[in-house]
N, C-alpha and C positions, 0 to 999 in steps of 0.2 A: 703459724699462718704464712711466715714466707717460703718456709717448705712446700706447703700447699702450692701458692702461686707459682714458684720456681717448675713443681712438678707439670702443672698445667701448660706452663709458657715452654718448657721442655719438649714435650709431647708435641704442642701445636707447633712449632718451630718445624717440621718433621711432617707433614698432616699426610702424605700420602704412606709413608712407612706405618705410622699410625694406626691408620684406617685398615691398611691390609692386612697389619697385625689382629686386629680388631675382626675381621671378618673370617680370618682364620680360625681365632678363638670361634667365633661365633657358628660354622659350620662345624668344628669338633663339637660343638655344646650339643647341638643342633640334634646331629647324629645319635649323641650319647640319648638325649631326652628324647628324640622319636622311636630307635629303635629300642632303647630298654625300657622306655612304655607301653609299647606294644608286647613286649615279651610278659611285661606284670600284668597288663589288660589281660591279654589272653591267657594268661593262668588264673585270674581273676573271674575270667568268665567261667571257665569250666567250675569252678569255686564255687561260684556259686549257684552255674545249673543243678551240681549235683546236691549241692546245700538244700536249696527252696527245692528240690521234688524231694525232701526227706532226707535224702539218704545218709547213713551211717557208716554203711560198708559195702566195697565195692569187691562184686564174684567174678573173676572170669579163668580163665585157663593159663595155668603155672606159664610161667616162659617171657613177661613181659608185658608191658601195659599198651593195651587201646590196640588188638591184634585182630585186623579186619582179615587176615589170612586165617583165622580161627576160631574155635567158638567152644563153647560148652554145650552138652544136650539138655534139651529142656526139662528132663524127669530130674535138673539139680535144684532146678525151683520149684517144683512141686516137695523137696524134699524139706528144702528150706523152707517154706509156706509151714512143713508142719513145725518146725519148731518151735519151742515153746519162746517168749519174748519178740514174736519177728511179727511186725506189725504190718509190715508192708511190703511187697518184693515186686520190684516194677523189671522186667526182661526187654530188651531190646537186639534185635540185629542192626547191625551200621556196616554202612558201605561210602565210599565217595566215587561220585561222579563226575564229568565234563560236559558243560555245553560251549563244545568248540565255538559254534557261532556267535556266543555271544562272551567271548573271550573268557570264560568262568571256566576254571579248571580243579577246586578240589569243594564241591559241593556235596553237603554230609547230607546218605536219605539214611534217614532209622526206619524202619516195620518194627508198628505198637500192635500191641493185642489193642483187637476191638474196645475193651472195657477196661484198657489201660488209664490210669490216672492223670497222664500224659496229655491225651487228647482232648481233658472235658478241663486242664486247667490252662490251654493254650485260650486267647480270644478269637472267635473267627471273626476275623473282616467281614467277609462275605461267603454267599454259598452254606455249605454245611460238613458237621465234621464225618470223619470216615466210618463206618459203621461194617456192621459183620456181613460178609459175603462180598463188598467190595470186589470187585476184580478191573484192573489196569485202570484204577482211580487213587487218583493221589491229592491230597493238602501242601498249597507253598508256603512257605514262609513271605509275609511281604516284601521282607527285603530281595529276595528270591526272586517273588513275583512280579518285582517295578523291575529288577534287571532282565529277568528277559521279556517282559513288557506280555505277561500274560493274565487272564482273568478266567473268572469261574465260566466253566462250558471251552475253554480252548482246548488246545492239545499238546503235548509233549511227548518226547521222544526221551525212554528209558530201558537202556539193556537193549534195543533196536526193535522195543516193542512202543505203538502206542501208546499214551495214557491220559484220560480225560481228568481236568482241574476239577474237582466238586468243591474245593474250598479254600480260600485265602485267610493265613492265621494270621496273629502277632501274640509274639512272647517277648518276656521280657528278656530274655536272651538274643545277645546278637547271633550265636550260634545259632541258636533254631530260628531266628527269624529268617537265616540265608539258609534253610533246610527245605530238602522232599519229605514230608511224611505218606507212608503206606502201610497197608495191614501187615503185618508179621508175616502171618501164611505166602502171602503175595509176595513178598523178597524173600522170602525163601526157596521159593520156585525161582526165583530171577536170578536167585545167585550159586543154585543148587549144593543148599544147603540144609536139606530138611531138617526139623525138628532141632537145629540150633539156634542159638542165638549167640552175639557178643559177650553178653556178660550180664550179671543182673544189679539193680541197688537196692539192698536193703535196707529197711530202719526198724531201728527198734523198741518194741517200749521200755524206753527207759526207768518207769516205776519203780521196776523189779530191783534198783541199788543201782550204784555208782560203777560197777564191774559188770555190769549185764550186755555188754556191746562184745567188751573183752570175752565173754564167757559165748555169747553168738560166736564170734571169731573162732574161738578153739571148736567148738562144734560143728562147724561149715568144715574145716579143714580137716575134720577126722573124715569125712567125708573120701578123702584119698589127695596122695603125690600132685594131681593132676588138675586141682584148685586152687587158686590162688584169691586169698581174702584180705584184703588190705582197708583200712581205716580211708574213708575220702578223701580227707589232707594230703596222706602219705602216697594214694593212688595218684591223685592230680600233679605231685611232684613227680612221678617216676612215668609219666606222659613220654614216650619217647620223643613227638613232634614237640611238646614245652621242652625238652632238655635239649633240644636242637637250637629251639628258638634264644629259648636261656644263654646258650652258649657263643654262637652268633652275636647278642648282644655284649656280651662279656667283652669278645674279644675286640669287637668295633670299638669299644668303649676304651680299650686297651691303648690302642692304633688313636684313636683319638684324641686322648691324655699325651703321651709322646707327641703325635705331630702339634699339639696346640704347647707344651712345653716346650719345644723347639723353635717353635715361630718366635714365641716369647725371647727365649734366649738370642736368637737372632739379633731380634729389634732392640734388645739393650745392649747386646754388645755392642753394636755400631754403632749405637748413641754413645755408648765407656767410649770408645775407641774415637768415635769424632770430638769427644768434649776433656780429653784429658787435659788440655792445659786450663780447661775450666775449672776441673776437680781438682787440679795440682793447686790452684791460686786458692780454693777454700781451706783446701790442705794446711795454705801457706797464712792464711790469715784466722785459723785455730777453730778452723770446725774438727771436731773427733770424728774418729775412723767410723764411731759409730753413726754418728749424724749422716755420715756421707753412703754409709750401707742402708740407712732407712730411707736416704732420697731416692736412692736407686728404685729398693722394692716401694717405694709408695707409685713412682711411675710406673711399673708393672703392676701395679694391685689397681689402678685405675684405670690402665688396660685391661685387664680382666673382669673388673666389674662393669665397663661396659658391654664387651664380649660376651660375657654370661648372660646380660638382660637379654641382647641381640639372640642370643643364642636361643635362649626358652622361647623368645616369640616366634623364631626361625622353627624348633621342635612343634609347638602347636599349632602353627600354619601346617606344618609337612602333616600331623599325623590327622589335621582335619583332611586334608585335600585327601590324605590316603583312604579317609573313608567314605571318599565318593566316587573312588574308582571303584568299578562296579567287579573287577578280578576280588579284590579286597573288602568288600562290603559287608559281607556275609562273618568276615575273619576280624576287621578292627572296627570298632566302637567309635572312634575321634576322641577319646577322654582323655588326658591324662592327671595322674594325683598329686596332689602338693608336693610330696614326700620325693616324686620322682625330679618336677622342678627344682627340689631344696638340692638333690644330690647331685643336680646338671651344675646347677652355679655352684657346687664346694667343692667339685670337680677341676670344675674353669680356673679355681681360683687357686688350686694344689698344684695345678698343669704352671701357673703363672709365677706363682713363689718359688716352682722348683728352676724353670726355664733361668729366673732371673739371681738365685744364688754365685750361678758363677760370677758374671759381670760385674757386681753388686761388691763381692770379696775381690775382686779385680781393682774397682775403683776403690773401696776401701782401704787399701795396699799400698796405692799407686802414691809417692811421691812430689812434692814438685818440683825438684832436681831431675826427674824420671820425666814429666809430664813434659818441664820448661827443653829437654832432648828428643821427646819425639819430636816434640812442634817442629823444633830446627832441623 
């Protein structure tokens, strides 16, 4: 218990060092939990768009995943269709857009077929959904729709064509909630691209045995070189935009850990270094080297668990606000999972044990023959 106190009256003796140190922590936390949130949301989302519309396996063209510069032709889903096991094959074109004016720049439109499954499990707000023969009529996603502040019967500008609103969706997807929807045919003209699409998802009946997805797999890719069939999981991980993201947060994460280990190291050094004739006199009145290295780290472990709290509510402010900037709305949810929380604070608190090992075996060391010589 007097460890305890000692650590406390330590710390506050110091309150501006303290605190800086503390807010230091608390912005590396910060960082680590908003941006490596947003990097598991948004592979979470794609997760489980392709999840709840079925899908099992994911078709598009060898070379790399989510390839808006390429497509497949459409006679590969008619092929797939016949397969035996394949219950469902939903095709899509995607493209992203900008509406400069209203500061939005990677806004995703897909073209569904008319009688895509797509369209009838989206909910419309209002208006109605897109039907065959459409032409320069599109579906917004709500969230889409409140950012650039449009309703059924406006207009919008796409590809530098008009296009009349006939309907406002919501999905349970924040991707498609910040989407264009339009007929297939109709982006295909837009982006001359006929008779392709991005890629398709299949599902399959599973009935047929435990290996029947695996055995779809192998028969999509006999198919030829120029296919590529990959399991949903394993597509959404080879995302090249999620391995960017992925990566990005690693590395902040990286830069974070060091600068909050540092600050750490800092702030106990100067406290070793201001209070050595303190520590010499415990020295001298038979505290062990050990007792005096666990005072050290218990003053940084108490730095740090404040830091960490600080820091998580500092990450869940940032990643709510980020989701009402309307550039990002479409792209982050504002959620973040326990799991991500749990690994901000074991972060903060690896950053803080490691920061405070040197000082800690420094004052451990120190003498007070050594101590009783600095002083003078």
């Amino acid at each position: 218990m007097r460890a305890l106190t000692m650590v406390r009256k330590n710390l506050w003796l110091r309150p501006v060092r303290s605190w800086l140190t503390i807010a230091g922590l608390a912005i590396a936390v910060g960082a680590i939990v908003s941006l490596v949130g947003i990097a598991q949301r948004f592979e979470q989302a794609f997760l489980e768009l392709y999840n709840r519309r079925g899908g099992d396996l994911v078709v598009q063209r060898a070379g790399g995943a989510m390839q808006l510069a390429s497509g497949i032709d459409q006679r590969v889903g008619q092929r797939i269709r016949s397969l035996p096991h394949v219950q469902q094959v939903i095709g899509s074109l995607m493209d992203m857009v900008a509406f400069e004016q209203s500061d939005l720049f990677a806004v995703i439109v897909n073209g569904w077929e008319p009688d895509s499954p797509v369209l009838s499990a989206v909910d419309t707000v209002s208006g109605r959904r897109l039907r065959a023969g459409d032409r320069q009529r599109v579906m917004l996603g709500n969230v889409l729709a409140a950012n650039l502040g449009k309703h059924v019967g406006d207009r919008i500008e796409l590809y530098g064509e008009p296009f009349e609103v006939v309907g406002i969706f919501e999905s349970f997807s924040i991707l498609e909630s910040g989407a264009v929807f339009v007929l297939l045919d109709e982006l295909q003209r837009l982006m001359h691209r006929p008779n392709h699409v991005t890629g398709y998802l299949v599902e399959v009946d599973k009935t047929g045995g435990q290996n029947t997805v695996e055995q779809v797999q192998r028969q999509i890719e006999a198919f030829g070189p120029q296919i590529s069939v990959l399991p949903t999981g394993s597509f959404i991980k080879s995302i090249a935009q999620i391995k960017v993201v992925r990566a990005m947060a690693d590395v902040t994460s990286l830069v974070a850990i060091v600068i909050g280990a540092l600050s750490v190291a800092n702030t106990m050094t100067m406290s070793v270094l201001e209070r050595r004739a303190e520590i010499g006199m415990l020295h001298a009145v038979g505290w062990r080297p050990s007792r005096v290295l666990t005072l050290i780290l218990l003053e940084s472990l108490l730095l740090c668990v404040v830091g960490a709290v600080a820091g998580c509510l500092l990450g869940l402010v940032t990643i709510k606000a980020m989701a009402h900037i309307s550039a990002l709305s479409g792209l982050v949810d504002g959620r973040l999972s326990a799991s991500i929380l749990l690994d901000g604070c074991l972060l903060a608190l690896a950053a803080g044990m490691l920061g405070a090992l040197y000082p800690a075996w420094w004052a451990m060391r120190l003498t007070p023959l050594a101590a009783l010589r600095a002083k003078t």
